[in-house]
C-alpha positions as CSV (number, residue, x, y, z in Angstrom):
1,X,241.2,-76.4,147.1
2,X,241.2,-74.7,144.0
3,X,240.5,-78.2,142.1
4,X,237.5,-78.7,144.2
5,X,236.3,-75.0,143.4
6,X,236.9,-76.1,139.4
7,X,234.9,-79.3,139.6
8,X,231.9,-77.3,141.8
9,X,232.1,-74.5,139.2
10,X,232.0,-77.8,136.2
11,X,229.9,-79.4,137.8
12,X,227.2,-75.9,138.5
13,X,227.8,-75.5,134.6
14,X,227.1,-78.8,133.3
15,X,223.6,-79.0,135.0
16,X,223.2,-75.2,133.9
17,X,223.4,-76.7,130.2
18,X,221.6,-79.6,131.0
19,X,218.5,-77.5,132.0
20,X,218.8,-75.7,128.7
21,X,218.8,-77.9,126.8
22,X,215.4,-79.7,128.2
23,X,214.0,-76.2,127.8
24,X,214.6,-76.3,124.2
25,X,213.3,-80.1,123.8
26,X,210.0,-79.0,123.5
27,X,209.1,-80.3,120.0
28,X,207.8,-84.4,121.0
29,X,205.4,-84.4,123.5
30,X,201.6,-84.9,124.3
31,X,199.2,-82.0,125.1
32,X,195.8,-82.6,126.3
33,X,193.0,-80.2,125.0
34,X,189.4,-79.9,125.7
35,X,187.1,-79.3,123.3
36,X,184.1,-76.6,124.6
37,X,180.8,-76.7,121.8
38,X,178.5,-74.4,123.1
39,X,175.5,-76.6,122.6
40,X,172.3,-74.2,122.1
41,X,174.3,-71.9,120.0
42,X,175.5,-74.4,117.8
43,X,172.3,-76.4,117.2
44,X,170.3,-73.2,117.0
45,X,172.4,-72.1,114.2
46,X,172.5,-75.6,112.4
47,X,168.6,-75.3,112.8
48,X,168.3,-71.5,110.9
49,X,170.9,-73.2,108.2
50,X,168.5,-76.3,108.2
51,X,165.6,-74.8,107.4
52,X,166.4,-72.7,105.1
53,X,167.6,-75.2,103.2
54,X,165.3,-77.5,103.7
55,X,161.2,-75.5,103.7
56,X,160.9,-75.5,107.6
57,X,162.3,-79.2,108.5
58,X,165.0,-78.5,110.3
59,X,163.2,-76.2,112.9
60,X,162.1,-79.7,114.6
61,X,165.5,-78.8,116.3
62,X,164.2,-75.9,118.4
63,X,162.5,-77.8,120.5
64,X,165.2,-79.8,122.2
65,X,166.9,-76.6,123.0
66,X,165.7,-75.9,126.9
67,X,166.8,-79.7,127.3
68,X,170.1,-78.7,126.6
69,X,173.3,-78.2,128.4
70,X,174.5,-74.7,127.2
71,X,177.8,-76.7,126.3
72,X,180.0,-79.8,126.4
73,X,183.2,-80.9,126.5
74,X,185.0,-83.8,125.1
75,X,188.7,-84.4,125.9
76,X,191.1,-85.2,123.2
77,X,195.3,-85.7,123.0
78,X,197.4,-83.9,120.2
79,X,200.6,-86.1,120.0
80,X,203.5,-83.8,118.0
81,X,206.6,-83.8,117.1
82,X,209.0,-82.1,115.4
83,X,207.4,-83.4,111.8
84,X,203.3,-84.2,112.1
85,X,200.7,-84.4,114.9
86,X,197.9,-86.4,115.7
87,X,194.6,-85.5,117.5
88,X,192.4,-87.9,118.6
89,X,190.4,-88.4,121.4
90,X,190.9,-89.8,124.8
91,X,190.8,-93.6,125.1
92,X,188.4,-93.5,128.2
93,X,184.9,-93.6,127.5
94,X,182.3,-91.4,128.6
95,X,185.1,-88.4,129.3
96,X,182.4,-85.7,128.0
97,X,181.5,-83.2,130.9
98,X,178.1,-81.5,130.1
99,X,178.0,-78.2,131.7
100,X,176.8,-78.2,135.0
101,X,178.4,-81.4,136.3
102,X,177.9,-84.9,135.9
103,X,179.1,-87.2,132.9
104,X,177.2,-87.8,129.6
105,X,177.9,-89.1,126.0
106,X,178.8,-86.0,123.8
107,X,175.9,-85.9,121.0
108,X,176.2,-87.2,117.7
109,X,176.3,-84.9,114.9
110,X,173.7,-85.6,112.6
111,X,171.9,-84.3,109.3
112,X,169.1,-86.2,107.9
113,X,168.2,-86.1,103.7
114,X,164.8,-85.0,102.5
115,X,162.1,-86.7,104.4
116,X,164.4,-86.5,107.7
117,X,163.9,-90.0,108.4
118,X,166.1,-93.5,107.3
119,X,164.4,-95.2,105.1
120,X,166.5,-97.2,104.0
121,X,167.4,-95.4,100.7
122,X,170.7,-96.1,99.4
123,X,173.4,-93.8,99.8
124,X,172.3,-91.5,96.3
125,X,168.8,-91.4,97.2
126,X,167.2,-88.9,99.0
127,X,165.9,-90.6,102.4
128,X,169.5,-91.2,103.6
129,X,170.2,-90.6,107.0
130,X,174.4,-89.1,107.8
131,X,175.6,-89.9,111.2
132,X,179.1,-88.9,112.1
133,X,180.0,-90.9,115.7
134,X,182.9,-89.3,117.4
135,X,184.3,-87.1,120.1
136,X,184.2,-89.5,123.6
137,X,185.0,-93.0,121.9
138,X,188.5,-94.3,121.0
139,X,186.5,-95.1,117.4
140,X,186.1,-91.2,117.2
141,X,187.4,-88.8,114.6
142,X,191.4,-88.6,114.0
143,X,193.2,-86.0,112.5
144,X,196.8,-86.2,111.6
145,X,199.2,-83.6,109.5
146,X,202.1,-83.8,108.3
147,X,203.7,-80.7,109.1
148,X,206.4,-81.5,106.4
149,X,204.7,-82.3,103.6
150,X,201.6,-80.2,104.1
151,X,199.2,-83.1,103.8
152,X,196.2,-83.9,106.1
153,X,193.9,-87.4,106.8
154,X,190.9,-87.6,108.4
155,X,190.0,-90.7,109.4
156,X,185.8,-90.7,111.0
157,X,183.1,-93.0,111.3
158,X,180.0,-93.2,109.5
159,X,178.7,-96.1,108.5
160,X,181.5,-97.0,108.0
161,X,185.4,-96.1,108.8
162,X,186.7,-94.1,106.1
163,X,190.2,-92.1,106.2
164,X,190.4,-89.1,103.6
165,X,192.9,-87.4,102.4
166,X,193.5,-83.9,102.1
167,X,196.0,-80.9,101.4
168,X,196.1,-78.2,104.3
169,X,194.6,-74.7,103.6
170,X,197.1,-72.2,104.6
171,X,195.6,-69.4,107.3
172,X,196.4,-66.0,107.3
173,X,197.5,-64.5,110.5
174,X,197.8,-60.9,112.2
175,X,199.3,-61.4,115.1
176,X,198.8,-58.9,118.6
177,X,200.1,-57.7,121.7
178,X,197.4,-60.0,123.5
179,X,199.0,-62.3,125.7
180,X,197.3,-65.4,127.8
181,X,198.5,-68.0,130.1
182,X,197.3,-71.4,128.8
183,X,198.7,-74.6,131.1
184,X,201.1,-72.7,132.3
185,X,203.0,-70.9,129.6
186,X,202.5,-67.6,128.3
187,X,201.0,-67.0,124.8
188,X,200.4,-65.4,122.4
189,X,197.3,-64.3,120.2
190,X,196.7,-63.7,116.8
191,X,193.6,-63.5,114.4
192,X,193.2,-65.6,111.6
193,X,191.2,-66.3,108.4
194,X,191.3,-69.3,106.5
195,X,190.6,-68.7,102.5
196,X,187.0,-69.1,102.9
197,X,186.8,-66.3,105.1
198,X,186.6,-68.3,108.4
199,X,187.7,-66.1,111.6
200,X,189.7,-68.2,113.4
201,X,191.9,-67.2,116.9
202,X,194.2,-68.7,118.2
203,X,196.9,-68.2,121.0
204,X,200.8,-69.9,120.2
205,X,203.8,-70.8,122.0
206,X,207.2,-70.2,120.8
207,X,208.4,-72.5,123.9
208,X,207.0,-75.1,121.4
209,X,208.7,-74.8,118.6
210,X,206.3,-77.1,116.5
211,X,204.2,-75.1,113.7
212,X,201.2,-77.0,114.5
213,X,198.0,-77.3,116.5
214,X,194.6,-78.5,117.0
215,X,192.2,-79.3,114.4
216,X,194.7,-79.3,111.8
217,X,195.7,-75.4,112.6
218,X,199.4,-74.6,111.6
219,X,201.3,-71.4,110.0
220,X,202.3,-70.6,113.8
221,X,206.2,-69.9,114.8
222,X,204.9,-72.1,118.1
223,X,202.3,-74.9,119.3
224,X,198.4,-73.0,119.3
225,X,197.6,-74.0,122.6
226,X,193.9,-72.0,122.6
227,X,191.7,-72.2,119.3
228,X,188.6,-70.4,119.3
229,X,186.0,-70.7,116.1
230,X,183.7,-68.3,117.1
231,X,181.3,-68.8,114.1
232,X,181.0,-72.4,115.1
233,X,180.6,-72.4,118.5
234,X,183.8,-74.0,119.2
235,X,187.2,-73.8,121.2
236,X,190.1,-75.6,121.9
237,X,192.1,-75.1,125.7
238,X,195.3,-77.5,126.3
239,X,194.8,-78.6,129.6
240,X,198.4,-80.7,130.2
241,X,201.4,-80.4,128.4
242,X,204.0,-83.6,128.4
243,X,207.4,-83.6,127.2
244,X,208.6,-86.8,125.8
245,X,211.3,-88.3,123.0
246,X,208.0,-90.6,121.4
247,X,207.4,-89.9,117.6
248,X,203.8,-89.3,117.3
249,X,202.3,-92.8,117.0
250,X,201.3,-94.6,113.7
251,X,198.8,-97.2,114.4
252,X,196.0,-95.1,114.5
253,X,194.8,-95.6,111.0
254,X,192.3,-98.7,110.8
255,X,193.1,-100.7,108.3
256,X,189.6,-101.6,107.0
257,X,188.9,-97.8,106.6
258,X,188.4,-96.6,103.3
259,X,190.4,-94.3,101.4
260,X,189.2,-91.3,99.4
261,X,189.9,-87.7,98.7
262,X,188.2,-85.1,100.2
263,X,186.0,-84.7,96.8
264,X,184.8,-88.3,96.6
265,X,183.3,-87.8,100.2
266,X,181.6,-85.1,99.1
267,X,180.3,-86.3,96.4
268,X,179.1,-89.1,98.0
269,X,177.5,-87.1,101.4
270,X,177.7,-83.6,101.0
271,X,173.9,-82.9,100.7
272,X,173.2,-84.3,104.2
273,X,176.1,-82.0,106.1
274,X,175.4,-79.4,108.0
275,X,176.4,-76.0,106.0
276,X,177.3,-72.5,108.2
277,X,177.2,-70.3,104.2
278,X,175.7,-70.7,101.5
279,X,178.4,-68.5,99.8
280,X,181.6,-71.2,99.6
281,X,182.2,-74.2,98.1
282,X,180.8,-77.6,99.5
283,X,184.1,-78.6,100.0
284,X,185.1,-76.2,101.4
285,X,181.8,-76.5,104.1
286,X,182.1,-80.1,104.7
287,X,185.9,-79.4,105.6
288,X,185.1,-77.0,108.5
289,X,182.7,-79.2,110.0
290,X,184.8,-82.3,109.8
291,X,188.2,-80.7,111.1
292,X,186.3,-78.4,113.9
């Protein structure tokens, strides 16, 4: 009798530790996150940014706003583990929910040269017309970090595929006593700034003991799970939350994409993206709107 009580009392322990230890493999998994872009708000300050730039052209913008949708969302996967991430978007097409129901291709964003139409001008001249395709499309924008290293690639489509490289900014935090559930687990929230002054918050989870998050966000002791931009118009909610043992995948880069650092791409179509202060750096500008 007492043997058997032993081997219940084993046996009671053994699953005990094997529960706590799945707990604590949390750092390989998939979580899915949509992407909200408040629509009107963005594209009405795009316009303001546009024109000023520009002598009045990019106020053609205002009057698409009442057509519409005060936001969209596309759907995108951030697959971690313990030493980079990738986002990318989901492989289904069409996944973009307008608001208000119904399905729709998420809009392009786009920034025309001086003269706002293609002309055919050549990639220096002045008529040249940028279109970034993205967001509902397996082709879409990739981001991937290495969370060792402290590098970053982008890899987007423009007229081309190229995949740029890049060094990640480090983000000051303050964290609070601001707590939120977000796909079931608790987090917590903390206010940010990147080094060009860019007011980021975010929301973490320790139970996800990756430093990482989406849109190349990191400096966290958790997974951010909630990303707000609120000067952009932007946020990030995890939907669903996977646990795996799967290394964050590697065939993701395209092999004809070309290769450049950050400063080469803007050198070669900084003029034509769309700029949120005239204060920074057009690196720095470009950077935000490709990693938001």
């Amino acid at each position: 009798m007492i043997r058997t009580y032993l081997t219940i009392i084993i046996f009671c322990l053994s699953g005990l530790s094997l529960q706590a230890q799945y707990v604590y493999f949390g750092n390989r998994g998939t979580i899915s996150f949509d992407k909200v872009t408040y629509t009107k708000a963005r594209m009405r300050q795009m316009s303001n940014d546009m024109s000023s730039k520009m002598m009045g052209r990019g106020i053609d913008f205002m009057e698409h706003l009442d057509k519409m949708p005060d936001s969209h969302t596309d759907r995108f996967n951030l697959y971690f583990d313990e030493n980079a991430t990738v986002l990318m978007p989901e492989e289904s097409p069409n996944t973009e929910k307008p608001n208000g129901g119904g399905k729709m291709r998420a809009p392009s964003i786009t920034a025309s040269g001086r003269g706002g139409r293609n002309q055919g001008g050549s990639r220096g001249g002045g008529n040249q017309r940028v279109m970034l395709r993205g967001g509902t499309s397996k082709n879409g924008k990739v981001l991937y970090q290495d969370l060792k290293t402290g590098k970053a690639e982008i890899q987007l489509d423009i007229d081309e595929k190229y995949l740029l490289a890049e060094t990640l900014d480090s983000i000051t935090w303050r964290f609070t006593e601001e707590f939120r559930n977000i796909a079931g687990i608790n987090c917590r929230r903390v206010n940010g700034a990147t080094k060009d002054s860019l007011y980021l918050i975010a929301y973490y989870a320790e139970e996800i003991p990756v430093s990482a998050g989406p849109a190349l966000s990191h400096g966290l002791p958790g997974m951010i799970l909630g990303l707000v931009i609120p000067e952009m118009h932007i946020q990030y909610w995890a939907t669903n939350i996977a646990y795996t043992n799967n290394l964050v995948p590697t065939d993701w880069r395209d092999k004809k994409s070309k290769q450049m650092q950050l400063e080469e791409f803007t050198a070669l179509f900084g003029r034509y993206m769309p700029r949120n202060r005239q204060n920074e750096s057009a690196k720095k500008r470009i950077l935000e709107q490709l990693v938001y």
